[in-house]
C-alpha positions as CSV (number, residue, x, y, z in Angstrom):
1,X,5.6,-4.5,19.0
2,X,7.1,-4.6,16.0
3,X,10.6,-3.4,16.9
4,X,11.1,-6.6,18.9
5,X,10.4,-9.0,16.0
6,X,14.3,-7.9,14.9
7,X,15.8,-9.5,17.8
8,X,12.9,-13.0,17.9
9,X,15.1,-14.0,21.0
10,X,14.1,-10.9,23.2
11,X,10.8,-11.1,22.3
12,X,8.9,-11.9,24.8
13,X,11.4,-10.2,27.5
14,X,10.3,-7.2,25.6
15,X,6.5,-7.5,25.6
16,X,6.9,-8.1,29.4
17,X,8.9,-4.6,29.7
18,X,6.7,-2.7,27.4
19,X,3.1,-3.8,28.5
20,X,2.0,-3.7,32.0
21,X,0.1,-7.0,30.9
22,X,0.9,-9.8,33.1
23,X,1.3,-11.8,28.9
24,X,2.2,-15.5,30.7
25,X,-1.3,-15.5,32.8
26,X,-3.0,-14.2,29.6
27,X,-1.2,-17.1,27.7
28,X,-2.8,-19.6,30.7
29,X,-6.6,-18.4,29.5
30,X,-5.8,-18.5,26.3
31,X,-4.3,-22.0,26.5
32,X,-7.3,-23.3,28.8
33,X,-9.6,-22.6,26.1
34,X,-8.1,-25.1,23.8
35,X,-7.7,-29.0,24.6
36,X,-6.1,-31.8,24.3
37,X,-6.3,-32.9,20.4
38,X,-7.8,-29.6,19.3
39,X,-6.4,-28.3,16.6
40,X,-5.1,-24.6,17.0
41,X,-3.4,-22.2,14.2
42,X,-1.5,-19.2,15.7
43,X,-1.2,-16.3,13.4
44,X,1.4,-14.1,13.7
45,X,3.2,-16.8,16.3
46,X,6.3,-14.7,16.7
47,X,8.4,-16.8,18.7
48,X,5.8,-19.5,19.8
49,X,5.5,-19.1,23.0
50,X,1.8,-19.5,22.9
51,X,2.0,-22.4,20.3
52,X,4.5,-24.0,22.5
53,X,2.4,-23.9,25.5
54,X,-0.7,-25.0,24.2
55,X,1.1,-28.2,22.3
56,X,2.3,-28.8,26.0
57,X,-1.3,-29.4,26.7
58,X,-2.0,-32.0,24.0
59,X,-3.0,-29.6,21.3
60,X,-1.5,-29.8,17.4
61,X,-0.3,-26.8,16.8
62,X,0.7,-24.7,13.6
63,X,2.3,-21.3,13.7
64,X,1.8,-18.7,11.1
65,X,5.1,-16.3,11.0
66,X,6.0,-13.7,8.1
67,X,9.3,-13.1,9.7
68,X,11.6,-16.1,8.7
69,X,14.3,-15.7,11.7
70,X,11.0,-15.9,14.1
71,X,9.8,-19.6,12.8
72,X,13.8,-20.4,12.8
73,X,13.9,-20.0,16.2
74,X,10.4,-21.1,17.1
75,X,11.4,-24.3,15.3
76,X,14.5,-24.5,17.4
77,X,12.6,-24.6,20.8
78,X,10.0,-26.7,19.4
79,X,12.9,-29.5,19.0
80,X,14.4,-28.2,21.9
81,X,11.1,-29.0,24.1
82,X,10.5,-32.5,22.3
83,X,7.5,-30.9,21.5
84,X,8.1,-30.7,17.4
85,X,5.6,-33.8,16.9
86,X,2.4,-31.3,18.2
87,X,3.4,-28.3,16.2
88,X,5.1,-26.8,13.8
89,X,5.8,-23.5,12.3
90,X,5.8,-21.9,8.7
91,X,6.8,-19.0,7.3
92,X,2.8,-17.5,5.7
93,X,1.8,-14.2,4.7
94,X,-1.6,-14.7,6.7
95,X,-4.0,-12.3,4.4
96,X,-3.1,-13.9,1.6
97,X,-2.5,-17.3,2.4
98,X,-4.1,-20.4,1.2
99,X,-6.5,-21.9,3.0
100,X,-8.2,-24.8,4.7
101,X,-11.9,-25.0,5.0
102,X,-13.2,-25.7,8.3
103,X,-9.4,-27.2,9.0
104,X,-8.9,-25.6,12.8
105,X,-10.8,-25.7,16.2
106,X,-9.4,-22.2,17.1
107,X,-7.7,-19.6,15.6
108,X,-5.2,-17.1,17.9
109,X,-3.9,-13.6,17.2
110,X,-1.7,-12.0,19.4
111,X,-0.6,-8.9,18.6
112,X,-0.8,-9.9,15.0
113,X,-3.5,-7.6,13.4
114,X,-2.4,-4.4,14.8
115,X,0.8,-5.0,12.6
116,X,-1.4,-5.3,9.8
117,X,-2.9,-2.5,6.8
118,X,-6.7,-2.6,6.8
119,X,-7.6,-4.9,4.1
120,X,-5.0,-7.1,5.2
121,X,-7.1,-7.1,9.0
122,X,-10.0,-8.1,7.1
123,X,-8.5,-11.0,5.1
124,X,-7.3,-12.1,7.8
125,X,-10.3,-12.0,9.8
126,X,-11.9,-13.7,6.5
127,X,-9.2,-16.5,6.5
128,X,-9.9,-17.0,10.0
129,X,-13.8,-17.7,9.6
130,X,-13.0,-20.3,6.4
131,X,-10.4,-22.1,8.4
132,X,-12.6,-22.4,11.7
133,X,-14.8,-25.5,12.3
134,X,-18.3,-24.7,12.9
135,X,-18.4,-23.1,16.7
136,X,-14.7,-23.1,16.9
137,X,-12.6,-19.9,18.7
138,X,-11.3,-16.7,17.3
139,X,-9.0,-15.7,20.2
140,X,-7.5,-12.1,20.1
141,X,-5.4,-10.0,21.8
142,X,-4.3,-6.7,20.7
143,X,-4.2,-2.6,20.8
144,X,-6.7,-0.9,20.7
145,X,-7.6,2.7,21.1
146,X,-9.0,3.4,24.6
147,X,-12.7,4.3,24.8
148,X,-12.7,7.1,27.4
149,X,-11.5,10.4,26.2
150,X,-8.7,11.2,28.7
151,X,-7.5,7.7,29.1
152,X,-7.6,8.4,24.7
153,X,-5.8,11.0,24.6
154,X,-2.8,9.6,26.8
155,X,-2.9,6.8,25.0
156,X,-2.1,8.6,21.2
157,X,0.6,10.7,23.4
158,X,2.5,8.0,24.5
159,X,1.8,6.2,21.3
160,X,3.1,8.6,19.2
161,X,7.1,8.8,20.8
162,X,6.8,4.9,20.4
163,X,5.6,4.7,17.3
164,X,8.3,7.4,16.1
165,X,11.1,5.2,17.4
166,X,9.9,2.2,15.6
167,X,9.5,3.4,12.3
168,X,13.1,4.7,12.8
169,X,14.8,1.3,14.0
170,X,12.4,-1.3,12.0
171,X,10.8,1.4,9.4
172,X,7.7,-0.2,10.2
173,X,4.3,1.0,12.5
174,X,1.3,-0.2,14.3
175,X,-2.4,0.2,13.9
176,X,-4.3,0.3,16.6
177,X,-7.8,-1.6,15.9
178,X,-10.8,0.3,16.1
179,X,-14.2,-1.3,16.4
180,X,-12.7,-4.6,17.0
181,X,-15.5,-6.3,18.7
182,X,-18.3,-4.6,15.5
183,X,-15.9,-5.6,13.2
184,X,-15.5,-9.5,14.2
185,X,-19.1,-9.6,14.5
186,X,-19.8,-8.4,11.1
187,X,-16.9,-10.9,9.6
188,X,-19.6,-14.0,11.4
189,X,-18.6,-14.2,14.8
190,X,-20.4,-13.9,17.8
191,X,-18.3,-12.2,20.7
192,X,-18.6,-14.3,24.0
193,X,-15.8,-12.6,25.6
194,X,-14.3,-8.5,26.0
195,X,-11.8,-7.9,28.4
196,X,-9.8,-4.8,28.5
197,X,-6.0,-4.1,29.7
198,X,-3.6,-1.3,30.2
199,X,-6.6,1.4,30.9
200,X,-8.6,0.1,27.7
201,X,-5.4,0.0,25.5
202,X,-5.6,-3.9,25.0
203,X,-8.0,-5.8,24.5
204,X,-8.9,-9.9,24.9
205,X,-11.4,-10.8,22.5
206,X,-13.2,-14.4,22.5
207,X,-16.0,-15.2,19.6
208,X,-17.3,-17.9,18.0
209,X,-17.9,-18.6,14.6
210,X,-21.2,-18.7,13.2
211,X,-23.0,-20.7,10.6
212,X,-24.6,-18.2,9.1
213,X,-23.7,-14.3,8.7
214,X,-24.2,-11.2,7.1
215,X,-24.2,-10.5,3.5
216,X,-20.6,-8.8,2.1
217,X,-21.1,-5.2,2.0
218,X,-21.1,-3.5,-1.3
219,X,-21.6,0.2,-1.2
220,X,-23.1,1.8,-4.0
221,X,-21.7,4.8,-6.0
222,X,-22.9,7.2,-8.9
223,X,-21.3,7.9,-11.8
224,X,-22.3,11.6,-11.9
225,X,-19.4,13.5,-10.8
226,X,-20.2,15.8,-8.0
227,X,-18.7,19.7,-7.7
228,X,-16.9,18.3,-4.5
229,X,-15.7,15.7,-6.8
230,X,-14.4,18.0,-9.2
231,X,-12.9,19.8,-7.1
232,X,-11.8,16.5,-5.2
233,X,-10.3,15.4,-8.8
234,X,-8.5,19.1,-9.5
235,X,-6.6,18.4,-5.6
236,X,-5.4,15.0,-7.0
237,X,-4.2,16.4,-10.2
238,X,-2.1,18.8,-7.5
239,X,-0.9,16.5,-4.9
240,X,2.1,15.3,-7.3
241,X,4.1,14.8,-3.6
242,X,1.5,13.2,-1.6
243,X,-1.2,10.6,-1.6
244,X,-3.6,12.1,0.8
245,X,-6.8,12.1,-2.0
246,X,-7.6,8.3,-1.9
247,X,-10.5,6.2,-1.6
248,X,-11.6,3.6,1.1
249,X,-10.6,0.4,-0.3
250,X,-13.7,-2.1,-0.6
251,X,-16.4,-3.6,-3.0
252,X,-18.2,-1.4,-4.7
253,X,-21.3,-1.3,-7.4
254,X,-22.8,0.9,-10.1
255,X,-26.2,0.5,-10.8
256,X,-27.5,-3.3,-10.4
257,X,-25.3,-5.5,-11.1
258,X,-26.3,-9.2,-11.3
259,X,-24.5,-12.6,-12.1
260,X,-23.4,-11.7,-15.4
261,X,-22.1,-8.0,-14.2
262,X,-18.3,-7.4,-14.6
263,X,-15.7,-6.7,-11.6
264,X,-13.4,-4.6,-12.8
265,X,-10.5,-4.0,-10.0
266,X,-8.7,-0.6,-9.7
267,X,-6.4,1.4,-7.7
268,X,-7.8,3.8,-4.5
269,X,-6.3,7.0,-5.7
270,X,-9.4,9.6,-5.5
271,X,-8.7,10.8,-9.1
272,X,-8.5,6.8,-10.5
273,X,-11.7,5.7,-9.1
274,X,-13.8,9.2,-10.0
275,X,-12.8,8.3,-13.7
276,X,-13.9,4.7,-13.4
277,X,-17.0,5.3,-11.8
278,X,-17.8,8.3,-14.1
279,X,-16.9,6.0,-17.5
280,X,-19.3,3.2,-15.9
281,X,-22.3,5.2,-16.9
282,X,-25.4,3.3,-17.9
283,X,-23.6,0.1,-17.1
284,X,-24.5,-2.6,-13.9
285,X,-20.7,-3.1,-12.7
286,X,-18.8,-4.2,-9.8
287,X,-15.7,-2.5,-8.7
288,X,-13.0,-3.7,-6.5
289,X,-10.6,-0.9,-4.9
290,X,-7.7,-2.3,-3.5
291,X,-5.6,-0.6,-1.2
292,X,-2.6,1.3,-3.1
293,X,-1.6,3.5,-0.5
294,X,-3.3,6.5,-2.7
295,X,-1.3,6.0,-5.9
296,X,-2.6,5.9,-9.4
297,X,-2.8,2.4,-10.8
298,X,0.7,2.6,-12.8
299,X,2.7,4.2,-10.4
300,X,1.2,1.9,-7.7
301,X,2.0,-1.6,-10.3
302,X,5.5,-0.4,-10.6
303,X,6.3,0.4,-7.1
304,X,4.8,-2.8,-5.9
305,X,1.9,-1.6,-4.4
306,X,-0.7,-3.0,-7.2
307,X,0.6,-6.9,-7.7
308,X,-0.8,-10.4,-7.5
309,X,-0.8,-10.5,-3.6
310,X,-3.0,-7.1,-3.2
311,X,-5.6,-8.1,-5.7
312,X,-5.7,-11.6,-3.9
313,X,-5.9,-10.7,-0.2
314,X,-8.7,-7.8,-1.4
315,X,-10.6,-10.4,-3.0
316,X,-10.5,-11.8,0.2
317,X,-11.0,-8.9,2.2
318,X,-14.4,-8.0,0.8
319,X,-15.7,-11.6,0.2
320,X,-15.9,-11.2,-3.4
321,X,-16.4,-14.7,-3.9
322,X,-20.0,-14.6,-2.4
323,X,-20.5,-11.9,-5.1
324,X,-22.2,-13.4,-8.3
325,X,-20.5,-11.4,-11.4
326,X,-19.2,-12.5,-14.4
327,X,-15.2,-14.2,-14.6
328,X,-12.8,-13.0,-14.9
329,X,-12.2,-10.2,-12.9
330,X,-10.7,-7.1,-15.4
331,X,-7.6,-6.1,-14.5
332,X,-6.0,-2.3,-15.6
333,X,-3.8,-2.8,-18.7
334,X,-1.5,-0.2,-17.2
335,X,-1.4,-2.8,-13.9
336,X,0.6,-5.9,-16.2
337,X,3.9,-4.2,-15.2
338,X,2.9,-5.4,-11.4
339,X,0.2,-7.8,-11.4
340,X,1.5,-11.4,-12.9
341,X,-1.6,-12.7,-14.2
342,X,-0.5,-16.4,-14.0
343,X,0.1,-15.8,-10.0
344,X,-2.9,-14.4,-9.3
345,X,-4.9,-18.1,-11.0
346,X,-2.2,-20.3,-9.7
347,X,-1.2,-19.3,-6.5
348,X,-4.4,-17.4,-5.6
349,X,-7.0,-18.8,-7.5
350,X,-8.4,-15.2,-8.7
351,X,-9.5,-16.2,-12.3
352,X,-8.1,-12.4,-14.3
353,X,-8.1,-10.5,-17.3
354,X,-6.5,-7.6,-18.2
355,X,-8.7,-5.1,-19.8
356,X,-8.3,-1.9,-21.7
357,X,-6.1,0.9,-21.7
358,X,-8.5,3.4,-21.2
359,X,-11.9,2.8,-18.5
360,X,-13.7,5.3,-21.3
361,X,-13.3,1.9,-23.6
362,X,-14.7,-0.6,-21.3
363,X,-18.2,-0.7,-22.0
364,X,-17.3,-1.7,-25.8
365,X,-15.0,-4.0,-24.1
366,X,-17.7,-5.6,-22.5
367,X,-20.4,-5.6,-25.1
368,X,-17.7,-7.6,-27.1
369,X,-17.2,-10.2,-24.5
370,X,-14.2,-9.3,-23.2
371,X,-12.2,-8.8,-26.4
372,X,-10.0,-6.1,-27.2
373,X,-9.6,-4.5,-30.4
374,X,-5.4,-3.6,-31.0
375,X,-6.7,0.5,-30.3
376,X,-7.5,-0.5,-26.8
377,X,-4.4,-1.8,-26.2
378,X,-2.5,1.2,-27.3
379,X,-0.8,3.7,-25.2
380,X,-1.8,7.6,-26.6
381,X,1.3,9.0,-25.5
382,X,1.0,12.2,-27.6
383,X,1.7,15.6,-27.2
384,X,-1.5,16.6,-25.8
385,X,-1.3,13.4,-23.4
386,X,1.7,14.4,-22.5
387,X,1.4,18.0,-21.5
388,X,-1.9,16.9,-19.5
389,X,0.1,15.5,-17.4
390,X,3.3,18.3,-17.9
391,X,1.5,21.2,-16.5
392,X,1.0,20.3,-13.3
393,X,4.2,18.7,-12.7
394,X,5.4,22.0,-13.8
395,X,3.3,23.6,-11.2
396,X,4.2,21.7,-8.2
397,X,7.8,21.5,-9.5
398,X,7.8,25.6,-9.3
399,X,6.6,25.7,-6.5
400,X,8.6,23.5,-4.2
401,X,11.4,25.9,-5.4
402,X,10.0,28.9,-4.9
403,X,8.8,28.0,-1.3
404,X,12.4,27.5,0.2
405,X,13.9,29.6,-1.9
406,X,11.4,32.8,-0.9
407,X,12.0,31.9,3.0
408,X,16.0,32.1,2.2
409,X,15.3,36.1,0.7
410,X,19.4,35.9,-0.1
411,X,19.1,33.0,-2.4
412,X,15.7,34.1,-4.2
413,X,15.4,34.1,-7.7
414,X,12.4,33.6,-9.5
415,X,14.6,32.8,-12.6
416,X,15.4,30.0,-10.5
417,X,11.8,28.7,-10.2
418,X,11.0,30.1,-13.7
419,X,14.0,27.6,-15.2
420,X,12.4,24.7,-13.3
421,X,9.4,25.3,-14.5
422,X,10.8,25.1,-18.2
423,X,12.7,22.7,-17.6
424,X,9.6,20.4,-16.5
425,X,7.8,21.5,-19.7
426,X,10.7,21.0,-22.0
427,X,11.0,17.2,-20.7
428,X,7.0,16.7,-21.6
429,X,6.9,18.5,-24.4
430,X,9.8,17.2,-26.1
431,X,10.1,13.7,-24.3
432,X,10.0,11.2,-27.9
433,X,12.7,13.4,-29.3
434,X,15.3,14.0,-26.4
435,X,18.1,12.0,-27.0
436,X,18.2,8.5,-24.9
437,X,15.7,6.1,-22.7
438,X,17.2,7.1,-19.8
439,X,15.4,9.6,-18.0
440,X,18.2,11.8,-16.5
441,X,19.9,12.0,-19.6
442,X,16.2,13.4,-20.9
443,X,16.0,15.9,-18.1
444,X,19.9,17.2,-18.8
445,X,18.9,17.6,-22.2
446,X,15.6,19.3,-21.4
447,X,17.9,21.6,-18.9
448,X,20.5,22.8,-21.8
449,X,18.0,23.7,-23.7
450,X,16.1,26.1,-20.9
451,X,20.0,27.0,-19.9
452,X,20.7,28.5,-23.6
453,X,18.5,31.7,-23.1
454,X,19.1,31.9,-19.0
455,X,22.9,32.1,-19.6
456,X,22.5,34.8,-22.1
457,X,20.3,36.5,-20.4
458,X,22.8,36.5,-17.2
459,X,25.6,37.3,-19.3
460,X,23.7,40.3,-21.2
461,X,23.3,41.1,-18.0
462,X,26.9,41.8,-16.7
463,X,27.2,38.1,-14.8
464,X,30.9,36.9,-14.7
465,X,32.1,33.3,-15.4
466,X,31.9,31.9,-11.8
467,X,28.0,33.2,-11.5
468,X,26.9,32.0,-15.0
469,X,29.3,28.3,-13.6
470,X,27.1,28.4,-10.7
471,X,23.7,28.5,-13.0
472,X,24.8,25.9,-14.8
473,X,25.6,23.8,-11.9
474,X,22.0,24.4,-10.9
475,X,20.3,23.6,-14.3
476,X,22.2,20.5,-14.8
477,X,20.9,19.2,-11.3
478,X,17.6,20.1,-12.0
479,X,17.7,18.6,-14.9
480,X,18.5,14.9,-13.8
481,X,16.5,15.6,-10.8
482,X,13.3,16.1,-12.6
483,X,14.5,13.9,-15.2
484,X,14.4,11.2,-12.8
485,X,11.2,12.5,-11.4
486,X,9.0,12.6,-14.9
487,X,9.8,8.6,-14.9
488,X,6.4,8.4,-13.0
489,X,4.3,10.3,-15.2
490,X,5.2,8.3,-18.0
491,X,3.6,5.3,-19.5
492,X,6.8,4.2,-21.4
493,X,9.1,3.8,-17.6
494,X,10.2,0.3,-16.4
495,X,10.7,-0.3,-12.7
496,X,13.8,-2.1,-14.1
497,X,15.2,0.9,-16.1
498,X,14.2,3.2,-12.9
499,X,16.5,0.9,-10.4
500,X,19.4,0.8,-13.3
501,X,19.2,5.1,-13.0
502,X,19.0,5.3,-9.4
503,X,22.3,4.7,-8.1
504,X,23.7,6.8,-11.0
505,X,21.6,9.6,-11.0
506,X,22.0,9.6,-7.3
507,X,25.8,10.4,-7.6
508,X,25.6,12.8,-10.6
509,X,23.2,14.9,-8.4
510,X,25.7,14.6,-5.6
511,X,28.5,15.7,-7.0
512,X,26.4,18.6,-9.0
513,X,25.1,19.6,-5.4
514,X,29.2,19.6,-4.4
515,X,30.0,21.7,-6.9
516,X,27.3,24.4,-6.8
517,X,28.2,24.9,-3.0
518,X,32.0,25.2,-3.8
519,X,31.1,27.8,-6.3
520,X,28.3,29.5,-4.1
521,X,31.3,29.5,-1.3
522,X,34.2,30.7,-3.7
């Protein structure tokens, strides 16, 4: 329920309104399974209701929160209860969170995980079996997906209107957990309790922690390329506007790795991890993929989605640490602008190093024990680098003109996609000599350039003044559009000088736009 976690007040008013769930006699069994003295961490406490109540049994309570205005106010009734010397509540990022061997007699999750990415589920299932005592509780309640089909498909349709609003309101959504009950089991739990709610759409889990449990899974993966991965790398190369071509994230191996095998940690994207695994060949290797949403590594590192906390919480995730390989894990040089090394030690206590430029230079990386010559730390950034990633821009640039434009036949002009097209080309081609660093100044550049043989081409052609205006309206904003737009596929871009452009090249294209409808209308 993540909407509610904007108002922490109405919190629990609202889980009683959304869930047929009778919550306060689920909060009564979860309660009776703790006792006086026991210590009990509550991830994800919200509120605190539960924390509060079991600390009113004689239990010392802590209550894990990411939202800050939720331990505020769970602090608030704690010292409004007199209960605040049994518990007390911090503001923790669960997954990634440091951690307290064997610290805990139970460990409760309500309606925590289903809030949670994957690898963050896992970490946080991971954190959970460090912190538990030997035999101690894993309580859980959550969503799940019902089993039966009917009662399945009612669920998603239901789901999905809800889900809708709440990424609108809190920009924000919910995972249902699948294989719940497998899933615990394989972390090193042993399930004493399932009980379903809401015709099998919530689930109360019980388990105990084990001793002793399975080995981390490591899958194994060739580095022979495939046709389907060929083909799998040419769809990546083409989905410039979307991140569908991605890898599972997990712990991987390439041939057989032993103690002194390297870890090298990289980004999900389909196209990423193909080139890793392929430049791996005759090497025993270990790669971590962390979860980047689908994005290459240095897109991913300067949007945030490749940093200290990823790396950390995936470490976690996939129990690297019962791994044997050689420290320190090899970071992507191209990741520095998101990953802070000294974080990552300090904070997280993930030993690091960042490798090469290029995965093709990794094995001599290696065989020199982790030294880089200066070559491997250099960016190629020439012209042929540069147009291999030019051309397809300039493809998918094309053609998300030409699709709108060939539905509105009165607007059609395949000069118009052409000039796009050139523009995108002119902006790789030429990108060290157009004047400036900042990127829309680059693509306006690129744009009167590719203007200079449109306009005389309209005005050979008998175009008047207000018609060769309106052109040049629309050059100039796709100029600073793609401008803007080529600051991903470049490994010279900042995240800093990308947020210093924004707001700017936001009201340039605004005001282009403005004017190219005025002189449409006049």
């Amino acid at each position: 329920m993540k909407i509610l976690e904007l108002i922490p007040e109405e919190y629990d008013r609202g889980i009683k309104k959304f869930a047929a769930t009778d919550f306060e006699a689920l909060r009564d069994d979860m309660a009776a399974l703790v006792g006086p003295g026991d210590r009990v961490l509550d991830v994800g406490c919200g509120p605190g209701t539960f924390a509060l109540l079991a600390a009113s049994r004689g239990a010392r309570v802590t209550g894990w929160d990411r939202n800050a205005d939720m331990v505020t106010f769970a602090t608030g009734k704690a010292l409004e209860l007199e209960l605040a010397d049994n518990v007390k509540f911090e503001a923790r990022d669960a997954p990634a969170a440091p951690l307290k061997r064997d610290a805990y007699d139970a460990v409760v999750m309500s309606l925590a995980l289903s809030e949670m990415r994957g690898a963050e589920q896992l970490a946080t299932l991971e954190g959970a079996w460090q912190m538990l005592k030997p035999g101690g509780k894993l309580v859980i309640v959550d969503e799940v997906p019902p089993r039966r089909p009917l009662a399945r498909s009612w669920y998603y349709f239901k789901r999905f209107w809800l889900k809708l609003v709440v990424y609108v309101v809190a920009r924000a959504v919910t995972r249902p957990l699948r294989d719940l009950p497998a899933t615990v089991a394989r972390r090193g739990f042993a399930v004493t309790q399932e009980t379903y709610f809401e015709g099998g759409a919530l689930l109360y889990l019980v388990a105990e922690k084990n001793a002793a449990r399975p080995a981390p899974e490591v899958a194994e993966v060739s580095t022979t390329l495939t046709p389907g991965d060929r083909l799998a790398n040419l769809a990546s190369y083409l989905s410039l506007y979307a991140t569908f071509f991605r890898v599972e994230p997990g712990l991987y191996r390439v041939g057989r790795p032993g103690p002194a095998a390297p870890l090298l940690v990289t980004a999900n994207f389909t196209l990423t991890f193909n080139l890793v695994r392929r430049a791996l060949a005759g090497l025993d290797a270990y790669v971590l993929v962390i979860d980047t949403r689908g994005i290459n590594v240095w897109c991913a590192a300067g949007a945030g989605k490749f940093d200290a906390r990823e790396v950390a919480l995936s470490h976690r995730a996939f129990r690297v640490a019962e791994v044997p390989y050689r420290e320190p894990a090899v970071l992507p040089k191209l990741a520095a602008t998101g990953v802070s090394k000294p974080e990552l030690e300090e904070v997280y206590g993930v030993a690091a190093a960042y490798g090469p430029v290029y995965v093709r230079d990794f094995g001599a990386y290696a065989a020199a024990g982790y030294r880089k010559t200066p070559a491997m730390s250099r960016v190629d950034w020439g012209l042929a680098k540069r147009m291999e990633v030019t051309w397809f821009f300039a493809l998918m640039n094309a053609a998300v003109v030409a699709l709108p434009l060939a539905v509105f036949h009165r607007l059609y002009s395949p000069l118009a996609v052409a000039a796009v097209a050139a523009i995108s080309l002119v902006i790789g081609a030429l990108f060290p000599w157009l004047p400036t660093r900042l990127y829309s100044i680059k693509g306006l550049a690129a744009a009167a350039l590719a203007a200079v043989p449109i306009i005389i081409y309209k005005w050979l052609g008998g175009a008047g003044g207000l018609s060769l205006a309106t052109w040049a309206a629309f050059l100039a904003f796709a100029g600073i559009l793609l401008g803007l737009e080529f600051s991903g596929n470049t490994s010279v871009s900042s995240p800093s000088q990308v947020r210093q452009e924004f707001k700017p090249g936001l009201l340039a294209l605004a005001a282009l736009a403005l004017a190219f409808i005025l002189l449409i209308v006049l």
